[in-house]
Every structure is written in structure tokens, then in C-alpha cells.
C-alpha positions as CSV (number, residue, x, y, z in Angstrom):
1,X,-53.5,-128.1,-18.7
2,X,-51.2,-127.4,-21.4
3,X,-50.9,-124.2,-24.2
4,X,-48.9,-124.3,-27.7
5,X,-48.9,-122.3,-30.6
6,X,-48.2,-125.8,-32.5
7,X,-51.1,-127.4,-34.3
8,X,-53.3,-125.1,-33.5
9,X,-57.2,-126.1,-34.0
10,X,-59.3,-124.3,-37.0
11,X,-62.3,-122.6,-34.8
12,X,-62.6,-122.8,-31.5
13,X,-65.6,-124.4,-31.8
14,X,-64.1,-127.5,-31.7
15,X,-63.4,-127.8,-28.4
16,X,-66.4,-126.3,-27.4
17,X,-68.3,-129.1,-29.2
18,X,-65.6,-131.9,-28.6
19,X,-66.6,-130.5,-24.4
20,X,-70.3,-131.4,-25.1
21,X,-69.3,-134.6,-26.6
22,X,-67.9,-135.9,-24.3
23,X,-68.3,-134.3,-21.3
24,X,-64.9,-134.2,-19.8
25,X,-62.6,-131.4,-19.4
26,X,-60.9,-130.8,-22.6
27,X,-56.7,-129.7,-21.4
28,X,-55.7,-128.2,-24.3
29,X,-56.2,-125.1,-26.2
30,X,-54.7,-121.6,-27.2
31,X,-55.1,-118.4,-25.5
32,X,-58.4,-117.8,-27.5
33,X,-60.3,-120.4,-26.1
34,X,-58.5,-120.4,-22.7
35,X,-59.5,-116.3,-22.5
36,X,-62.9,-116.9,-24.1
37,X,-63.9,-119.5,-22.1
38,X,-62.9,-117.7,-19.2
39,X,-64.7,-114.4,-20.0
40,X,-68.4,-116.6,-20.4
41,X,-67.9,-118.0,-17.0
42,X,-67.0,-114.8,-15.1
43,X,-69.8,-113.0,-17.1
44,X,-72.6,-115.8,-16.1
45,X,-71.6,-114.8,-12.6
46,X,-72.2,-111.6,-12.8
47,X,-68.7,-109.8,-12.8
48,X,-67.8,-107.6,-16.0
49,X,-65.3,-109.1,-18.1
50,X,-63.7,-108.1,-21.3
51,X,-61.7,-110.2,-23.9
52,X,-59.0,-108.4,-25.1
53,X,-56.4,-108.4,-27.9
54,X,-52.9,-107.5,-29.0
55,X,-50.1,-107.7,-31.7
56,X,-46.1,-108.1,-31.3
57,X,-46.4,-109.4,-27.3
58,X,-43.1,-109.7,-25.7
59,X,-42.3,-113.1,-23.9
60,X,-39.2,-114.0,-22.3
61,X,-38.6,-116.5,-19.5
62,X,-35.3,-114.4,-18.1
63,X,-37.6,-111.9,-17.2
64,X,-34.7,-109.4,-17.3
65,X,-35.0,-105.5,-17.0
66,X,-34.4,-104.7,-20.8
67,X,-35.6,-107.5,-23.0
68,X,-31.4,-107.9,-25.6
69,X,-31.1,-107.3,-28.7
70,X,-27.8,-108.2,-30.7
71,X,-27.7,-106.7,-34.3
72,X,-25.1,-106.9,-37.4
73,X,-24.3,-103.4,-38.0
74,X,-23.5,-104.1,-41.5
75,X,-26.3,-105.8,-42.6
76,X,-28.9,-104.7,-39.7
77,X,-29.8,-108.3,-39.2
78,X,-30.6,-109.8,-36.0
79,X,-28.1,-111.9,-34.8
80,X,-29.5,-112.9,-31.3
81,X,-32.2,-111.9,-28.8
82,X,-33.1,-112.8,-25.4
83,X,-36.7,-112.4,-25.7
84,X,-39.6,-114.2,-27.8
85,X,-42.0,-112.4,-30.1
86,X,-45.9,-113.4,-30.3
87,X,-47.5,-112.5,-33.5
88,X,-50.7,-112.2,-31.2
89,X,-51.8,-112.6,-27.8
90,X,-55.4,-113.0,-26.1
91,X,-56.2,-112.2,-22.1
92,X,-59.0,-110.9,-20.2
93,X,-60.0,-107.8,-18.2
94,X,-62.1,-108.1,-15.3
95,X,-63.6,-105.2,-13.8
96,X,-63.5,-105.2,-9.6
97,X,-62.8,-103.7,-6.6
98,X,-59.8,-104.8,-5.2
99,X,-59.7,-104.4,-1.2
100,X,-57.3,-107.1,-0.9
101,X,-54.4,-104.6,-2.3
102,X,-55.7,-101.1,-0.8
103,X,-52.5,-98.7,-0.8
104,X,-53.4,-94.9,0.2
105,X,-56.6,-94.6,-2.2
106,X,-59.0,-96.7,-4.0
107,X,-57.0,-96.4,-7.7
108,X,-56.7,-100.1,-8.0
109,X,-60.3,-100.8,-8.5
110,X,-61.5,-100.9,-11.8
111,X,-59.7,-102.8,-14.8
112,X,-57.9,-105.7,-13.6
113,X,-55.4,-107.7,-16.1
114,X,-56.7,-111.8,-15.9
115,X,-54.7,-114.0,-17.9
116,X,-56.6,-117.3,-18.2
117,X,-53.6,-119.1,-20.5
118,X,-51.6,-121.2,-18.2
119,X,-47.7,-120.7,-18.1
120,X,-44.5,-121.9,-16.7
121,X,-43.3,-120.8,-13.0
122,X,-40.3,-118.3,-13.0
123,X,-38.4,-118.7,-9.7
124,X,-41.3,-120.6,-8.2
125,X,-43.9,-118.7,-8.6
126,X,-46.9,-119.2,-11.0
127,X,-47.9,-115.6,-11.8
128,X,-51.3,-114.8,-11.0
129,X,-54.1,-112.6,-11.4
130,X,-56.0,-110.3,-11.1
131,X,-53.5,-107.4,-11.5
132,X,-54.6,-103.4,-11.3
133,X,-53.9,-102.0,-15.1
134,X,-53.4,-98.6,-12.8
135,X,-50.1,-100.2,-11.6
136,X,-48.7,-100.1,-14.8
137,X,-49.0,-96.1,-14.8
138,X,-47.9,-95.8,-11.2
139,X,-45.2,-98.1,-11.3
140,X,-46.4,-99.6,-7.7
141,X,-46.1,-103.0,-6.2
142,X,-42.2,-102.8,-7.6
143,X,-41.3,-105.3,-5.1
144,X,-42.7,-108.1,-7.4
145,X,-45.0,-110.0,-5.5
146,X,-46.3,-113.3,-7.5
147,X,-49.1,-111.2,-9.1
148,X,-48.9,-110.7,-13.1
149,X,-47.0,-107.6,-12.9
150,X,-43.7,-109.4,-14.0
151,X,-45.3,-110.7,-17.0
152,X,-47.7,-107.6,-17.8
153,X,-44.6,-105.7,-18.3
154,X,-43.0,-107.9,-20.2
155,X,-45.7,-108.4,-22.4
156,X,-46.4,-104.7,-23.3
157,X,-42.6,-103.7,-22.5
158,X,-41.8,-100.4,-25.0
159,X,-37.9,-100.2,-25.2
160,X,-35.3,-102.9,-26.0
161,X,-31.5,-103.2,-25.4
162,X,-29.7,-103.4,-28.5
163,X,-25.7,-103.7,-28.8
164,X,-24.7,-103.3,-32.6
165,X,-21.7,-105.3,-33.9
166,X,-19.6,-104.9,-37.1
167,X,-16.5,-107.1,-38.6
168,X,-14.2,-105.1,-36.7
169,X,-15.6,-105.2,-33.2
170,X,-15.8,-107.9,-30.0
171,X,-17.8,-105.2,-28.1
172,X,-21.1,-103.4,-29.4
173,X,-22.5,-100.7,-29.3
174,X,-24.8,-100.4,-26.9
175,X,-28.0,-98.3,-27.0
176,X,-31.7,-98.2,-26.1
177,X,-34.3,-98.6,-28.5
178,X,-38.1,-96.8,-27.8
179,X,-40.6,-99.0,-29.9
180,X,-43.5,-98.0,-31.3
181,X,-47.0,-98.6,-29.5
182,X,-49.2,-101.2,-31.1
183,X,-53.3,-101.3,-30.6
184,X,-54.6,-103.2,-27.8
185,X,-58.0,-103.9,-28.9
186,X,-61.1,-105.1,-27.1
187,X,-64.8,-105.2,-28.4
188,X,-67.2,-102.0,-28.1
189,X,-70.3,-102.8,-25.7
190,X,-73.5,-103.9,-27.5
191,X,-72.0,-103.1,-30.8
192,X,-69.4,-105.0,-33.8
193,X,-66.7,-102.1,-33.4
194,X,-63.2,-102.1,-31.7
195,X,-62.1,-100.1,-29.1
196,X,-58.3,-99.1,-28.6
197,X,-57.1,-99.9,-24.7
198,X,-53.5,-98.3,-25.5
199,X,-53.5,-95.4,-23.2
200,X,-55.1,-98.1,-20.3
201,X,-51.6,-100.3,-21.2
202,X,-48.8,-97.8,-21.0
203,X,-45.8,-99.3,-19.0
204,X,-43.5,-97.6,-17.3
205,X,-40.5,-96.5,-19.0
206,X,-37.1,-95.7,-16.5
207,X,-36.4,-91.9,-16.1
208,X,-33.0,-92.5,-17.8
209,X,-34.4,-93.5,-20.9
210,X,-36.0,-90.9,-23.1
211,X,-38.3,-91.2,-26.3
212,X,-35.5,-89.9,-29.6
213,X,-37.1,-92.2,-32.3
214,X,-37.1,-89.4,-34.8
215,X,-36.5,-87.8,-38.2
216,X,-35.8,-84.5,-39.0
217,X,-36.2,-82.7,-42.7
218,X,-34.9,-79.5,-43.7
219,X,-35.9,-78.2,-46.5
220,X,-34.4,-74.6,-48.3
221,X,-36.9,-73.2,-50.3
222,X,-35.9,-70.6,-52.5
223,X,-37.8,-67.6,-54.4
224,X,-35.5,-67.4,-57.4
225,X,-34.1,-70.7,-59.0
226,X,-30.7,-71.5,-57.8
227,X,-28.2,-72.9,-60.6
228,X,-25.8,-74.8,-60.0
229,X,-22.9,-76.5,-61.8
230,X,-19.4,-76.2,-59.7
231,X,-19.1,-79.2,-56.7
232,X,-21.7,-79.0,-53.8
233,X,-20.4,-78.4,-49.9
234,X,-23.0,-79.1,-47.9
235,X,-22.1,-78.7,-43.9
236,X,-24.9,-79.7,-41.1
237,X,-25.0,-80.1,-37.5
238,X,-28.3,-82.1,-35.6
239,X,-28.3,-82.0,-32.2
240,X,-31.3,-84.5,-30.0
241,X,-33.7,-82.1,-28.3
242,X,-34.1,-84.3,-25.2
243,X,-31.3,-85.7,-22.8
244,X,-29.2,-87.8,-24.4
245,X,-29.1,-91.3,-25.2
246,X,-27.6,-93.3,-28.8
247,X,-29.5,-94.3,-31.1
248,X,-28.9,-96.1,-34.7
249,X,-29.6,-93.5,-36.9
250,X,-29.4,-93.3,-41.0
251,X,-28.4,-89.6,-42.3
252,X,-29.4,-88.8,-45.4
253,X,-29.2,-85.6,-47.7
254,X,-31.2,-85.5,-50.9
255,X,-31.3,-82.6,-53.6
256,X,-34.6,-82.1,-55.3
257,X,-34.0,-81.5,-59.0
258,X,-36.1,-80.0,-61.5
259,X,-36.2,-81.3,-64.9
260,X,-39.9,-82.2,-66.7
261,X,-40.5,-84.3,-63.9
262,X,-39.4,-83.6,-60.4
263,X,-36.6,-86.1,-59.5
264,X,-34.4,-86.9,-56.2
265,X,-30.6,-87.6,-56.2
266,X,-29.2,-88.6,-52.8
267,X,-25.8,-87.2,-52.2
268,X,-24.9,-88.3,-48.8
269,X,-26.0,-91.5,-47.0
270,X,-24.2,-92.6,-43.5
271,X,-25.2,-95.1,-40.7
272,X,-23.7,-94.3,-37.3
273,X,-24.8,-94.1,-33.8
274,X,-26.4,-90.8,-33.0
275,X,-25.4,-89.4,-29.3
276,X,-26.0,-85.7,-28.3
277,X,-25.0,-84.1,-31.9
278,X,-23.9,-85.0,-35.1
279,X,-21.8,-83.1,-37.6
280,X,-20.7,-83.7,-41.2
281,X,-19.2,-82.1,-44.0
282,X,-19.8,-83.7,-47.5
283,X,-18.9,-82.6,-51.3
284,X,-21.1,-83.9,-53.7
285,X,-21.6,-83.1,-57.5
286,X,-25.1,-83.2,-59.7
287,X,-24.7,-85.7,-62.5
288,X,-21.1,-84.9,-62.6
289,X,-20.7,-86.6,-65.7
290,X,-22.7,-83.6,-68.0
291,X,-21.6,-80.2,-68.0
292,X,-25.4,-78.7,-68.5
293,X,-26.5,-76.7,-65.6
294,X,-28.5,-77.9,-63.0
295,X,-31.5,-76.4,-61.2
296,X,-32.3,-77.2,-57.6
297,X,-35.9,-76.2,-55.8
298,X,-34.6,-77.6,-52.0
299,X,-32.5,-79.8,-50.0
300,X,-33.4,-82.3,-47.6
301,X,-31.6,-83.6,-44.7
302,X,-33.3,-86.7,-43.0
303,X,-32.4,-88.8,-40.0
304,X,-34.4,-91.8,-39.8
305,X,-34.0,-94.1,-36.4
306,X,-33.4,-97.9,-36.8
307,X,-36.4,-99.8,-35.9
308,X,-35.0,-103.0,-35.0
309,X,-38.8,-104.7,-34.5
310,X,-39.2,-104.3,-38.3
311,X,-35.8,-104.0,-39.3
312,X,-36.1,-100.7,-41.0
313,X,-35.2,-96.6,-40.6
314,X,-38.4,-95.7,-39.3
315,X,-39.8,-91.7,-39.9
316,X,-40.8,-89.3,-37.3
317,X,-40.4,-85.8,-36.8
318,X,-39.9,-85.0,-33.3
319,X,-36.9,-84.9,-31.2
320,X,-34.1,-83.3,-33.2
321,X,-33.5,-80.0,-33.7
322,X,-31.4,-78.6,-36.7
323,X,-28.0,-76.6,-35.3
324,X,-26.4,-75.6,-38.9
325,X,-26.4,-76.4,-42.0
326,X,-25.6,-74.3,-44.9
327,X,-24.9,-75.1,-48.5
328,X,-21.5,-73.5,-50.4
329,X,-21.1,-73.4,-54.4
């Protein structure tokens, strides 16, 4: 039996009817009709199965512990990666009890990842199901076993490796990546709505790495109207609220001017990688160029994290925490 994302068929229909037709086994297919096929037959047996669905699936054939990511600092383009990206991916759930794989309690009944598309071996091994979606949680069975596990975390893996490289460098920077969780959808029972699985598909993440995907704003507020018209010395300091780790990070500071229309001039911009803390000093002038006075409602700082899935800063607010900043005229 063989499965390629070339050439794919129109509706899966066709193989369903091209089956009736002439009533041999029909060996090709995608994971649709592998996973839907699969889904009737357990169903007409009388086991609960559900077809389910997901976005942005990791696949990688190293099978490595961080899936690599190379990137060109200067440009933020990917220049390699170890790992392959599906657009989409289709599988099953079965619902069981599972006294085959008893540990200490009876956690590993219930939801069971089945994976009717058939792939490569690594080291071997075909991968197999049915694997307990609890394990994913509890991090069990670590020892690898020929179940799915392998491939289940691969598949819905949260964190990447990335080593950034400018001109000047033969060595990267390295840091670790936390990407964003995607919808893992499945049918509702008896009805035509969708049901989000993403809390049932939340892998493990190691203890040393730690969520900093974030963006903080500062914004200074004033009463009165503040005017100015000598040069600008803004000073800050950002420190990560959670144990350190590096992350690509794009600092920006933007002064909010008020004219007839409420406009935004950027006065600082810097890429670097962000550790524990950050500090800066930068002198900037509004519209230098005329001498008319210039009114300012607030100041923004921003750090936005480098997403390198979609190859942009992406915004959040959590994880940073503001040590100084302070404005001199």
C-alpha cells in the first residue's frame, strides 16, 4: 500500500466507487481516505471511532529530540531545516480500554491515537497503534517501544531548535523556539459542528525549556500635554519573567503624536537575541527637520518574538516584565 501527497485524487469518492467497480483492493490513497475508510470499518464493528484533523503537522524521518531550524539573521529566511511541514494531516481516534498496557491505574483507557496512513519503518520498526493520548500528558512509555509515540510527538511537537546566522558568523546562535498551538479538530456527535481536541494533544515540553513568546507595551499616559522640541533620551531595561532561555526578539519604541489625526513615528528598531534582560539607551528627534513644537500623548515599547513557522515578530503580552525605562528632554 502506498501514500503521496502527489496527484492527489478530486473526492474520495473515487476510490470508493473505483472499489465497487472492480472489486479489488484499491492500494493507493491519501490520509483522508486511508483514515475514513478506517473509521467506517471500526464503527460497523462496534468500537467508537473518531476522524480527526489538523494543520502545520510536523514530519521528520530523523526523529530527533528538537525538530532544526537554521535561519539568516539578516533577512529571517530559512536557510535549512531538518524536519517536513504538512499543510494538513488526517488520523483516527479509537476509543478502548487498553489492558494490554496497564501501568499503576486505568488512565490509558479511553482515546487512543490510530493512524491508518501507512509509513516508512525508522530503525526497523513500523510504528503502530493504538497509542493512549494520556501518554502524551504524562510523558510515560519514554523508553520508545514500537507504538506511535515517536511519531505522535513529532507530529504535534511545540518547540523547534533554531541556530541564527549572519555574514559574519560560522556558528549560530542557538535558541529554542515555543510555537503556537494550532486546532486539532474532530466532528461534534450527531451534529455539523467542530469540536477543538487541543487540550487532549498537548505534548510534553522538557523542564529546561520555558514558554517566553511574548510582547510587552508600555505605555506613559500623561494628564497635561507634554511638549517637546529638544532631542529625545529614552533609556529602558526588559527583563523575561520566567527562567531564562534566548529568544529572537524585535525591540521597538514608537511615540504616538498628535496632530489632526493621530500618527506613529518609530524611533528605535533593533533585532538581537533576547537572554535574561535587555537594556538600551537611544536618542531620537521628532521630525527633526521642522522646528515647530511637537506634542506627544504616550510612548510605546514593544518586543515582539520571531515566529520562525510564519516568518514574522509575533504579539503576545505575557512573559516580560518592564525594569526601567524613563524618558529625558
Amino acid at each position: 500500500y502506498s501514500f503521496s501527497l502527489y496527484n492527489p485524487v478530486t473526492f474520495s469518492k473515487k476510490i470508493f466507487q473505483q472499489y465497487l467497480e472492480d472489486k479489488i483492493p484499491i492500494k493507493y490513497g491519501q490520509c483522508v481516505e486511508f483514515n475514513v475508510t478506517l473509521c467506517s470499518l471500526l464503527r460497523t464493528i462496534g468500537i467508537g471511532c473518531r476522524v480527526v484533523t489538523g494543520t502545520h503537522i510536523f514530519h521528520s524521518a530523523s526523529l530527533n529530540e528538537f525538530e532544526i531550524l537554521y535561519i539568516n539573521a539578516n533577512n529571517l529566511d530559512i536557510i535549512n531545516g531538518n524536519f517536513h511541514e504538512w499543510n494538513y494531516h488526517v488520523w483516527c481516534n479509537v476509543y478502548i480500554r487498553r489492558p494490554d498496557i496497564y501501568l499503576w491505574d486505568d488512565s490509558v483507557d479511553g482515546w487512543q491515537f490510530l493512524d491508518g496512513t501507512p509509513f516508512d519503518s525508522n530503525s526497523g520498526f513500523t510504528s503502530c497503534g493504538p497509542f493512549p493520548l494520556n501518554y502524551l500528558h504524562k510523558y510515560i512509555n519514554s523508553s520508545y517501544i514500537s507504538y506511535d509515540q515517536i511519531k505522535i510527538e513529532h507530529y504535534f511537537k511545540s518547540y523547534l531548535k533554531c541556530f541564527i546566522y549572519d555574514d559574519n558568523s560560522k556558528h549560530g546562535r542557538e535558541l529554542v523556539e515555543i510555537l503556537p498551538r494550532k486546532p486539532i479538530l474532530t466532528q461534534e456527535f450527531n451534529t455539523s459542528y467542530f469540536v477543538n481536541l487541543i487540550s487532549e494533544y498537548n505534548t510534553n515540553i522538557p523542564k529546561n525549556i520555558f514558554d517566553l513568546n511574548s510582547k510587552l507595551v508600555l505605555v506613559i499616559n500623561c494628564q497635561d500635554k507634554i511638549f517637546f522640541k529638544d532631542q529625545i533620551k529614552a533609556k529602558f531595561n526588559v527583563q523575561s519573567s520566567l527562567q531564562p532561555n534566548k529568544k529572537l526578539v524585535k525591540i521597538e519604541i514608537i511615540a504616538y503624536i498628535n496632530g489632526i489625526n493621530l500618527s506613529a513615528l518609530k524611533i528605535f528598531e533593533k533585532i538581537d537575541n533576547f537572554n535574561i534582560s535587555y537594556s538600551n539607551e537611544s536618542n531620537f528627534s521628532l521630525y527633526p527637520s521642522q522646528e515647530q513644537q511637537k506634542i506627544i500623548n504616550f510612548v510605546r515599547i514593544s518586543v515582539k518574538v520571531y515566529d520562525p513557522v510564519t516568518g514574522l515578530f509575533k504579539t503576545d503580552y505575557k512573559a516580560v516584565n518592564v525594569i526601567k525605562f524613563r524618558i529625558e528632554v
